[in-house]
MOPAC internal coordinates of N, CA, C and O (Angstrom, degrees):
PM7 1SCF
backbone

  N    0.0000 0     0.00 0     0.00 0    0    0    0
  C    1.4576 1     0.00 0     0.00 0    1    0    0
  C    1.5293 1   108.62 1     0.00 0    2    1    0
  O    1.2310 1   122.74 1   -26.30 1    3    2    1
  N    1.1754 1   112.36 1   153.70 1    3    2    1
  C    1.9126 1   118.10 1  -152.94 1    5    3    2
  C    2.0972 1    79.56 1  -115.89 1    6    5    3
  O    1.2310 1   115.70 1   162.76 1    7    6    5
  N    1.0098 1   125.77 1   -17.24 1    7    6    5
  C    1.4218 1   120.80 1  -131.60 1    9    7    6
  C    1.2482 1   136.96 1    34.57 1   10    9    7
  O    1.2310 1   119.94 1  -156.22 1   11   10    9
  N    1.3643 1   117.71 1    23.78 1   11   10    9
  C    1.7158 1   130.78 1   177.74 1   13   11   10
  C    1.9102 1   100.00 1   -74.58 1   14   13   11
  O    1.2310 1   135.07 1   -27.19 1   15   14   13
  N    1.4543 1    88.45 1   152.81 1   15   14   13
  C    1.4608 1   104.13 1  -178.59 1   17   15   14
  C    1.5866 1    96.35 1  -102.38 1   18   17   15
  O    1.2310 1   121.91 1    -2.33 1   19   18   17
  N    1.3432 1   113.94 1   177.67 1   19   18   17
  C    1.7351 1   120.06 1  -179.29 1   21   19   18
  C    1.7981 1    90.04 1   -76.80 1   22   21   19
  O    1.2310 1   121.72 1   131.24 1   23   22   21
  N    1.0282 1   114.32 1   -48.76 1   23   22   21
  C    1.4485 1   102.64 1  -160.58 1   25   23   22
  C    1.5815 1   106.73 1   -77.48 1   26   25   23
  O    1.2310 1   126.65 1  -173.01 1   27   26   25
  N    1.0944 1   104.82 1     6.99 1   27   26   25
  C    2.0455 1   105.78 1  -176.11 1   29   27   26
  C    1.6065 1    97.29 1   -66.14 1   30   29   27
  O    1.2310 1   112.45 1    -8.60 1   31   30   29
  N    1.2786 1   131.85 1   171.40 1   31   30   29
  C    1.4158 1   133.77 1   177.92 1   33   31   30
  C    1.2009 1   105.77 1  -103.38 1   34   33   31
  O    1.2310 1   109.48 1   -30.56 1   35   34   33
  N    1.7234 1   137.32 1   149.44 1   35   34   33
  C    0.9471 1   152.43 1  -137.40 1   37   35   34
  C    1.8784 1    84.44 1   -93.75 1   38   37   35
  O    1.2310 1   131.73 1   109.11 1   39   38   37
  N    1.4867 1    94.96 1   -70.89 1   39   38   37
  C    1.5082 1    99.64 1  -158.26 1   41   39   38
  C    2.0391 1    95.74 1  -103.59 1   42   41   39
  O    1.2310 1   138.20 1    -0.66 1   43   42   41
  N    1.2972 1    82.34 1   179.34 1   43   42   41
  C    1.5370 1   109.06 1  -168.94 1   45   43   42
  C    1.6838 1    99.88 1  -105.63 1   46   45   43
  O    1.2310 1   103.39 1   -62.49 1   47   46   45
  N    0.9809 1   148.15 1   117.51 1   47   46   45
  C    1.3179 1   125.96 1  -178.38 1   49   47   46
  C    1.5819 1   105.82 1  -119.45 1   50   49   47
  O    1.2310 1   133.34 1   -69.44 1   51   50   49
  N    1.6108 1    91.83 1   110.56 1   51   50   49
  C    1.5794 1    99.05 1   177.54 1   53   51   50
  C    1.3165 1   123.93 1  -154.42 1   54   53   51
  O    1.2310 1   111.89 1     8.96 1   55   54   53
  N    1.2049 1   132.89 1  -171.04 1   55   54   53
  C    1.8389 1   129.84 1  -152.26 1   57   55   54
  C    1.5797 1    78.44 1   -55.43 1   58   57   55
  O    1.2310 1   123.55 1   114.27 1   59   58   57
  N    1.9094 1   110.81 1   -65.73 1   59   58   57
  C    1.2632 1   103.97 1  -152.14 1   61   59   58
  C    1.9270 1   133.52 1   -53.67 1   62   61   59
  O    1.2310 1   129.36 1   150.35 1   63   62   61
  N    1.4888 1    99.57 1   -29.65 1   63   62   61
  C    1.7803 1   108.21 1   152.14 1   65   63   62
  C    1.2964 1   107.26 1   -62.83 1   66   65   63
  O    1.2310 1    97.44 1    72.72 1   67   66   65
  N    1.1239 1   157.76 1  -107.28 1   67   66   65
  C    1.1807 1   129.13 1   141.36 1   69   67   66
  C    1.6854 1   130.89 1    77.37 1   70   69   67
  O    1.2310 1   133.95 1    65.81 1   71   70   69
  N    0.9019 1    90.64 1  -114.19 1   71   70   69
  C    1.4445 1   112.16 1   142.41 1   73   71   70
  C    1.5619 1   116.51 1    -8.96 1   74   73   71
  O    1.2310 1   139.86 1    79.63 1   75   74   73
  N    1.7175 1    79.09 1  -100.37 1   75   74   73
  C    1.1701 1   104.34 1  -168.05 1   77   75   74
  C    2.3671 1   113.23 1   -48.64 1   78   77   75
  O    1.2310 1   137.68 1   134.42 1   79   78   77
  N    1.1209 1    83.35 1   -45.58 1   79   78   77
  C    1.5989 1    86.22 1   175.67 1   81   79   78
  C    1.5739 1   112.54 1   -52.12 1   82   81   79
  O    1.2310 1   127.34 1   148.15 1   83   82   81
  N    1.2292 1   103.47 1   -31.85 1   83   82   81
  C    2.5320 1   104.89 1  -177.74 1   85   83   82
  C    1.4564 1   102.56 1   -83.83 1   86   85   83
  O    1.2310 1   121.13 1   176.93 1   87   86   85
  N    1.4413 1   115.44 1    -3.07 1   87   86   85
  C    1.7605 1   104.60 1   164.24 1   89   87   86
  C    1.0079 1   100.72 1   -98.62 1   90   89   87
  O    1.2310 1   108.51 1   146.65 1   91   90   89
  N    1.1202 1   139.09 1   -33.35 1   91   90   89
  C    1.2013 1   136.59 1  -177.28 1   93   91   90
  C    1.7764 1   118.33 1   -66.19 1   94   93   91
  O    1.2310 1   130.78 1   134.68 1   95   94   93
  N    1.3600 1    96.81 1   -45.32 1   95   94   93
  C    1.3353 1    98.89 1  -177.30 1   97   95   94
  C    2.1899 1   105.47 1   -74.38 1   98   97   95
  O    1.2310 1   126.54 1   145.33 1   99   98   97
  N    1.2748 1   105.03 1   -34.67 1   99   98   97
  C    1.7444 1   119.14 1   166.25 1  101   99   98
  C    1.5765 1   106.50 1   -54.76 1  102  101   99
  O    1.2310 1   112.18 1   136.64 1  103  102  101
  N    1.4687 1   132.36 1   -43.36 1  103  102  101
  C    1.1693 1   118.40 1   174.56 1  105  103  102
  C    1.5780 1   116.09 1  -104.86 1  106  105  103
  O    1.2310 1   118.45 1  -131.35 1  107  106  105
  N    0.9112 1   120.56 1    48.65 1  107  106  105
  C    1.9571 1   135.22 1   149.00 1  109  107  106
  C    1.6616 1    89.35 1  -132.37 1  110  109  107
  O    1.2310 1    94.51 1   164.76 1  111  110  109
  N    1.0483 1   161.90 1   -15.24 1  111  110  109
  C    1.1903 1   155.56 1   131.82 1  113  111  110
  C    1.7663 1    96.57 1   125.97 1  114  113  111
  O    1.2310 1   118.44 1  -136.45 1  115  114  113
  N    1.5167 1   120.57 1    43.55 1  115  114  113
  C    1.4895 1   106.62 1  -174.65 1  117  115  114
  C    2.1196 1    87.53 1  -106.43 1  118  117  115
  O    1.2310 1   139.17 1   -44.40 1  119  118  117
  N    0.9595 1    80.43 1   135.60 1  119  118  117
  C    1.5894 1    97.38 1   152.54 1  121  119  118
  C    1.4209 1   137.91 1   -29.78 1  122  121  119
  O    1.2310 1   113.30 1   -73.03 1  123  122  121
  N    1.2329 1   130.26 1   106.97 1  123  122  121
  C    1.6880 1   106.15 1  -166.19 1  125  123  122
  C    1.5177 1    87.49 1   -86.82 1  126  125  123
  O    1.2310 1   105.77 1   171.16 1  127  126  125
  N    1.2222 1   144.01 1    -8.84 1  127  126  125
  C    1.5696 1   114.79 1  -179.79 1  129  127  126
  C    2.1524 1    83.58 1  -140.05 1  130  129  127
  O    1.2310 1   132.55 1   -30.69 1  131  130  129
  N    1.5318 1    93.37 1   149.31 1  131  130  129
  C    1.2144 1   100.31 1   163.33 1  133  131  130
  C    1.4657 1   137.86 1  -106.59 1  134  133  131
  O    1.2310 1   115.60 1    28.05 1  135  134  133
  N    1.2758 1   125.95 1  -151.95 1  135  134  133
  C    1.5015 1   128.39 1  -160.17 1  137  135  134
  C    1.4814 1   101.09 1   -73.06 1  138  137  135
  O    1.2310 1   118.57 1   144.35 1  139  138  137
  N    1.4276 1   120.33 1   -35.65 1  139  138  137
  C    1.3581 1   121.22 1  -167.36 1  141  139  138
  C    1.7581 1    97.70 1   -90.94 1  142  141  139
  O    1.2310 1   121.27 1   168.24 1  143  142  141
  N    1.5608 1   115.18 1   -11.76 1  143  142  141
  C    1.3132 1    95.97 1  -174.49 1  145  143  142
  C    2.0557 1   115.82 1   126.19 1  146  145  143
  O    1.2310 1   136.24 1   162.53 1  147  146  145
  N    1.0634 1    86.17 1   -17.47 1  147  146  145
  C    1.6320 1   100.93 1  -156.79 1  149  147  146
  C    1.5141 1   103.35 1   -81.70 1  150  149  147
  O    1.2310 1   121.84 1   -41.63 1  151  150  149
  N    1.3728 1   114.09 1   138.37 1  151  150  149
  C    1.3328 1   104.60 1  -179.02 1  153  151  150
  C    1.7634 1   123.17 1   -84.98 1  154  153  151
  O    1.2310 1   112.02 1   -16.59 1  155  154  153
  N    1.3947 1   132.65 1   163.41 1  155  154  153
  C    1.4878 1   124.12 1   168.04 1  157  155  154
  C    1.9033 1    91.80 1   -95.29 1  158  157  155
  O    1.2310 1   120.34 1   -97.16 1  159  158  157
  N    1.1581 1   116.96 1    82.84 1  159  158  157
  C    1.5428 1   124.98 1   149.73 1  161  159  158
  C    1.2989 1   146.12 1   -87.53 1  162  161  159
  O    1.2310 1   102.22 1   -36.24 1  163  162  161
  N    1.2140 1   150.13 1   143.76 1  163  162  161
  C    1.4010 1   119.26 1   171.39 1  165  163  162
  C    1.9591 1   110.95 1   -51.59 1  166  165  163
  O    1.2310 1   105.69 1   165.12 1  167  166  165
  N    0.7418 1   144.14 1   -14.88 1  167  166  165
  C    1.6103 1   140.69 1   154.68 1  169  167  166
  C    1.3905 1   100.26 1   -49.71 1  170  169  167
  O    1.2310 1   106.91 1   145.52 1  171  170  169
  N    1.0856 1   141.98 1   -34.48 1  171  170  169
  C    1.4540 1   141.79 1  -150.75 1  173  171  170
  C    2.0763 1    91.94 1   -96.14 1  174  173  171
  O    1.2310 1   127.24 1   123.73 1  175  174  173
  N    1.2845 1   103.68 1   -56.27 1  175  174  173
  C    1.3769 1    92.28 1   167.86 1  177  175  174
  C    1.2531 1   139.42 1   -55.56 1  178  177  175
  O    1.2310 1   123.57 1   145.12 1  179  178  177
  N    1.4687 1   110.76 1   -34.88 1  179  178  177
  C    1.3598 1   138.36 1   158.31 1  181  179  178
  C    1.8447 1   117.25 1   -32.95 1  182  181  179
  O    1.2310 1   129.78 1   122.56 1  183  182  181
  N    1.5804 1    98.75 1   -57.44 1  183  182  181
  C    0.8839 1   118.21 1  -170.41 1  185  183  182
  C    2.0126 1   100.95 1   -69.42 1  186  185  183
  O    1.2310 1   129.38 1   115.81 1  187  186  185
  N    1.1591 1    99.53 1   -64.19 1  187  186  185
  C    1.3913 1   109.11 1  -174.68 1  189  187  186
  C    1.3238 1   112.02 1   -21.58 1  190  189  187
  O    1.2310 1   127.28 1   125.30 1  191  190  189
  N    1.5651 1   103.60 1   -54.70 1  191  190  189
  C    1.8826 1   125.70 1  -167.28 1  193  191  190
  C    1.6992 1    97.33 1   -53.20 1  194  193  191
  O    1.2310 1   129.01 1   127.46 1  195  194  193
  N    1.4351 1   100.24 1   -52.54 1  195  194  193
  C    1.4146 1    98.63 1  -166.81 1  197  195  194
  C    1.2565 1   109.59 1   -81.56 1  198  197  195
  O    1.2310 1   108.32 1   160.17 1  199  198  197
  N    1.5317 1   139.44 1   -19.83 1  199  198  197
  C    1.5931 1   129.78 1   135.71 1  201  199  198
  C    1.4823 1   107.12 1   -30.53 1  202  201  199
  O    1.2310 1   128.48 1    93.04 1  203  202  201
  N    1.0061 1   101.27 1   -86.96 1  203  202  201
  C    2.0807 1   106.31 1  -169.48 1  205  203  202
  C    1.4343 1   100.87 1   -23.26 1  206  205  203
  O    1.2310 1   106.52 1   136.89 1  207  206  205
  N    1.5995 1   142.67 1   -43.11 1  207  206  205
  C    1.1622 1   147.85 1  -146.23 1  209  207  206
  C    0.9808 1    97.32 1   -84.69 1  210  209  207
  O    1.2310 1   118.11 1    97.98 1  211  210  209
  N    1.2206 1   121.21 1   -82.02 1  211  210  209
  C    1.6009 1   137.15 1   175.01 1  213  211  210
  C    1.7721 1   108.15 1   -14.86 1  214  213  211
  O    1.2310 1   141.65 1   115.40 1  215  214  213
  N    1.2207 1    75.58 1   -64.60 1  215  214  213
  C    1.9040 1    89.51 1  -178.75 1  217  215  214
  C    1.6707 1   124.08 1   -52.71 1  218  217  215
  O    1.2310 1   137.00 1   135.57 1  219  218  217
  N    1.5623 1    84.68 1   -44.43 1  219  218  217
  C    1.5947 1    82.45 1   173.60 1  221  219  218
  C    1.5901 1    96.97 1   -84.11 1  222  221  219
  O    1.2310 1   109.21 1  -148.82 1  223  222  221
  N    1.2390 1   137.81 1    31.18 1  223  222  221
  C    1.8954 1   142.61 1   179.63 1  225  223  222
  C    1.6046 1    94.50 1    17.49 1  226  225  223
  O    1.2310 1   125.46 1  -105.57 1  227  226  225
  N    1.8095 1   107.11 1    74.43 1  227  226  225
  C    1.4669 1   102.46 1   157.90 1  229  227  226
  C    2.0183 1    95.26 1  -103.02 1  230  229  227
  O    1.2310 1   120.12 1   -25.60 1  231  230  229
  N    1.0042 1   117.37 1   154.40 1  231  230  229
  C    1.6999 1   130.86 1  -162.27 1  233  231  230
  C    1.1426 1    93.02 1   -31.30 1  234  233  231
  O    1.2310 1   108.53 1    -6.19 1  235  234  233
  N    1.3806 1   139.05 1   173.81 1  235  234  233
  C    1.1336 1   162.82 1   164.46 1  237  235  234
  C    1.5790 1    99.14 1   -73.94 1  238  237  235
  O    1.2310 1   130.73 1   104.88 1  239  238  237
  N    1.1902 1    96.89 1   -75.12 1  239  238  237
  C    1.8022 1   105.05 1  -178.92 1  241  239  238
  C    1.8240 1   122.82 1   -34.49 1  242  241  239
  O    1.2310 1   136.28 1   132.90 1  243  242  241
  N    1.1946 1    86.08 1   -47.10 1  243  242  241
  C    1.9585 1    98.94 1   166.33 1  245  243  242
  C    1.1342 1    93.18 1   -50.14 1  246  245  243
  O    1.2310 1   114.12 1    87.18 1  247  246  245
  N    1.3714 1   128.74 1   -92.82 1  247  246  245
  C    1.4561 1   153.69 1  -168.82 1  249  247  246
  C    1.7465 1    91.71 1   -15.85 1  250  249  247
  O    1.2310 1   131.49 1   120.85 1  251  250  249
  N    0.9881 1    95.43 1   -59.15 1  251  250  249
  C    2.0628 1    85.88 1  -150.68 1  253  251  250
  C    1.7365 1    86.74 1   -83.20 1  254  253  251
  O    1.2310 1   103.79 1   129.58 1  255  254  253
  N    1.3250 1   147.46 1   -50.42 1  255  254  253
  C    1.4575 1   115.31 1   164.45 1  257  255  254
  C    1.0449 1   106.07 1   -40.52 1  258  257  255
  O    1.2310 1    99.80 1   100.12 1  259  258  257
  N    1.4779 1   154.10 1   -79.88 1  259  258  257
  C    1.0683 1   126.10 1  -127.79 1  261  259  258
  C    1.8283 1   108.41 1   -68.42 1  262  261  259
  O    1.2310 1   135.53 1   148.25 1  263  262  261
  N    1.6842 1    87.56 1   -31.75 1  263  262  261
  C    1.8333 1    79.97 1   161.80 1  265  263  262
  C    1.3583 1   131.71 1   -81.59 1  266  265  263
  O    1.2310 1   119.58 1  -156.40 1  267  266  265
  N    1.3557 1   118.41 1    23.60 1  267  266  265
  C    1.1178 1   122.86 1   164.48 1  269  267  266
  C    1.5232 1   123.02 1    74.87 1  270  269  267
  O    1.2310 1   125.01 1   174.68 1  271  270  269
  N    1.8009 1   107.98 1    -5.32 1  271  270  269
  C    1.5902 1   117.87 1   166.23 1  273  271  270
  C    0.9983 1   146.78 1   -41.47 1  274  273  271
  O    1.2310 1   107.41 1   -80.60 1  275  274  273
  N    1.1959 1   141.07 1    99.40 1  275  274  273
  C    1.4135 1    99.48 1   178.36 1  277  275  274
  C    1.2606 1   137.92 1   -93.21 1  278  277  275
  O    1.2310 1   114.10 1  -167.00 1  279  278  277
  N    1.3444 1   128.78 1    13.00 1  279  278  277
  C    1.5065 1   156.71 1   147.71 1  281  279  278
  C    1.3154 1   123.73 1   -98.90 1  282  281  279
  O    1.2310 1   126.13 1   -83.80 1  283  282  281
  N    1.9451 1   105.83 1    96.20 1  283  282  281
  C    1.4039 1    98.62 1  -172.95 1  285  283  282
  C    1.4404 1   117.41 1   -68.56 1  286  285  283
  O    1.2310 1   114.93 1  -177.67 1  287  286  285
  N    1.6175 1   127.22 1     2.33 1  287  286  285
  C    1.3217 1   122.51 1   150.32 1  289  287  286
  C    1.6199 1   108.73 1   -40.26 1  290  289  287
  O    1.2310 1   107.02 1   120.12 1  291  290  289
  N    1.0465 1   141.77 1   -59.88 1  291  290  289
  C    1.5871 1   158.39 1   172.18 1  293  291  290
  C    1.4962 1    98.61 1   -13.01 1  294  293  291
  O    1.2310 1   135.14 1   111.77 1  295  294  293
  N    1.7060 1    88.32 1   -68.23 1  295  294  293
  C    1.5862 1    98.16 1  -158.23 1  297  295  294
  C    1.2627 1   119.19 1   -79.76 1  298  297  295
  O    1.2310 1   120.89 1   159.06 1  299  298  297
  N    1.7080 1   115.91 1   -20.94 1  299  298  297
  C    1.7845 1   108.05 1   176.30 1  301  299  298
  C    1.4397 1    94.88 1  -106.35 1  302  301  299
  O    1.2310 1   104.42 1  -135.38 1  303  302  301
  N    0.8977 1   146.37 1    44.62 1  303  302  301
  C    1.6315 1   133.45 1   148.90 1  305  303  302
  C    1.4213 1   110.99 1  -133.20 1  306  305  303
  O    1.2310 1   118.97 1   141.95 1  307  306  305
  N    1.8381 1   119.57 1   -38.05 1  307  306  305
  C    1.6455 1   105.10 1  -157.25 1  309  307  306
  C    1.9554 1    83.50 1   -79.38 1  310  309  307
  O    1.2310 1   127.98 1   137.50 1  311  310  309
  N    1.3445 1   102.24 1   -42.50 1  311  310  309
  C    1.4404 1   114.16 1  -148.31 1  313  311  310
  C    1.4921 1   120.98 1   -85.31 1  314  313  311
  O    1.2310 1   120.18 1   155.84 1  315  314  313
  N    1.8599 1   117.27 1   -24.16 1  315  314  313
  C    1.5286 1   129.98 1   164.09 1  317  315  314
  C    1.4595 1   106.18 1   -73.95 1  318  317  315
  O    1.2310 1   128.22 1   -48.37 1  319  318  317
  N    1.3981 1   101.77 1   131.63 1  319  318  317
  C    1.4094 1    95.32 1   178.07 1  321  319  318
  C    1.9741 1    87.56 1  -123.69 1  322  321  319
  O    1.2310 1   125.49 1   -72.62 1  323  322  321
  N    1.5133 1   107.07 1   107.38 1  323  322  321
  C    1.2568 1   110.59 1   174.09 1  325  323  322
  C    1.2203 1   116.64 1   -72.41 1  326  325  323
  O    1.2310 1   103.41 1   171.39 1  327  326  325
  N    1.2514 1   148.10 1    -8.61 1  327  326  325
  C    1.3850 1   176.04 1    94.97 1  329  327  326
  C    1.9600 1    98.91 1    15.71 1  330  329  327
  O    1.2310 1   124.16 1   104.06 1  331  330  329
  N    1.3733 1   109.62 1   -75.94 1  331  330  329
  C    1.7542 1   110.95 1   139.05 1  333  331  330
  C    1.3515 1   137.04 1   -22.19 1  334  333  331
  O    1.2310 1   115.42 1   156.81 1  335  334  333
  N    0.9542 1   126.29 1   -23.19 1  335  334  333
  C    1.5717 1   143.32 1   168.59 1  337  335  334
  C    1.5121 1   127.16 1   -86.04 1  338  337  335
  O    1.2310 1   119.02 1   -50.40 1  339  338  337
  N    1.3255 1   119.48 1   129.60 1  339  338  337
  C    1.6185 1   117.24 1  -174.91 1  341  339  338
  C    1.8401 1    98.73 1   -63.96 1  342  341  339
  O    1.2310 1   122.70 1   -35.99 1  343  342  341
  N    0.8318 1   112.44 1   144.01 1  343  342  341
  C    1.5549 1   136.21 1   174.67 1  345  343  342
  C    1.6020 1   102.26 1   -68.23 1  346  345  343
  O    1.2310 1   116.92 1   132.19 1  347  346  345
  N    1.0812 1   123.46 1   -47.81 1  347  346  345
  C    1.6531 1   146.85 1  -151.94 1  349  347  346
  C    1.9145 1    89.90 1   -26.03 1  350  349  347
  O    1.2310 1   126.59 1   101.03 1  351  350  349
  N    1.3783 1   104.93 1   -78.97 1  351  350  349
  C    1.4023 1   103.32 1  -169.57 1  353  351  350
  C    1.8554 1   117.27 1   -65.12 1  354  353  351
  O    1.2310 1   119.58 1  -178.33 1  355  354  353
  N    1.3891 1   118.42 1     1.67 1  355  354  353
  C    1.4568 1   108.67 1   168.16 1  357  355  354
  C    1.5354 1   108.37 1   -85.29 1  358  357  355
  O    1.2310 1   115.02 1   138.87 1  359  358  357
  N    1.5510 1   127.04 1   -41.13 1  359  358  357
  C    1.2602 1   148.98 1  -150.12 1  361  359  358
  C    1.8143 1    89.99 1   -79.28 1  362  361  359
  O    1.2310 1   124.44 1   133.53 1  363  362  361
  N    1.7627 1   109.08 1   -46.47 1  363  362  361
  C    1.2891 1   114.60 1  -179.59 1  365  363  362
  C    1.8568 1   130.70 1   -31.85 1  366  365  363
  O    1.2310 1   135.99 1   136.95 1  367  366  365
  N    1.0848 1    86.66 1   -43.05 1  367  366  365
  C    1.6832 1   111.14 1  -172.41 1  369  367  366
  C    1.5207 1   100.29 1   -84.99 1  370  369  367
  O    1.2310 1   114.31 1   154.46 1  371  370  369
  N    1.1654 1   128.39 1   -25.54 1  371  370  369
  C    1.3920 1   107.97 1   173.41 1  373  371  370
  C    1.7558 1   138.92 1   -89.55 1  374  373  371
  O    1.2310 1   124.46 1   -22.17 1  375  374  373
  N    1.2484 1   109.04 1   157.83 1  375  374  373
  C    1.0686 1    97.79 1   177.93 1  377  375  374
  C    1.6529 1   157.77 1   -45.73 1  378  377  375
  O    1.2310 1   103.40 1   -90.96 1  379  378  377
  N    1.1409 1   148.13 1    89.04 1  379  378  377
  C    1.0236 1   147.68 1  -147.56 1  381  379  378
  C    1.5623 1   118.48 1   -50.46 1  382  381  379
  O    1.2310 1   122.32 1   -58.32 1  383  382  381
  N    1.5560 1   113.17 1   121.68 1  383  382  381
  C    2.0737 1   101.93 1  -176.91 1  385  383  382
  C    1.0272 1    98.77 1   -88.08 1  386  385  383
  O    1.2310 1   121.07 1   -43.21 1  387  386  385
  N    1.2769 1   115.55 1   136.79 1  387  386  385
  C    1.5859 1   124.14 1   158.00 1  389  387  386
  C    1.0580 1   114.50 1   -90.29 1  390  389  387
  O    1.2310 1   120.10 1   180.00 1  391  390  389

């Protein structure tokens, strides 16, 4: 037994995670920021989860508890990255060029 409750937080988020995650990401050789700018952070995972969600369209409201928000403004603008999302069904509806 840890004595953790369900609602305790998994991780600790600090310099030293941190840290430790940009050597990690420096020795598999990924980039901590990319072409557009964006960093590989724990925010970036954060974000991902709540991409995957969206996508699979489980409620909004789920979505931002489980991220712990309390302004689902928070959760569909800082944290959806529609950019993350297959295009397939916007591109669908349009017209075909010949």
């Amino acid at each position: 037994m840890t004595g953790k409750k369900g609602s305790d937080r998994v991780f600790d988020f600090n310099y030293q995670i941190t840290r430790e995650l940009r050597k990690d990401l420096e020795r598999a050789g990924i980039p901590y920021k990319d072409g557009l700018g964006r960093s590989f952070d724990f925010h970036a995972f954060k974000k991902s989860g709540i991409t995957a969600l969206a996508q699979a369209k489980v409620d909004v409201l789920k979505v931002r508890d489980l991220a712990e928000h309390r302004d689902v403004r928070l959760t569909t603008t800082a944290y959806h990255d529609a950019m993350g999302q297959p295009m397939d069904e916007v591109f669908a509806g349009m017209p075909k060029i010949k």
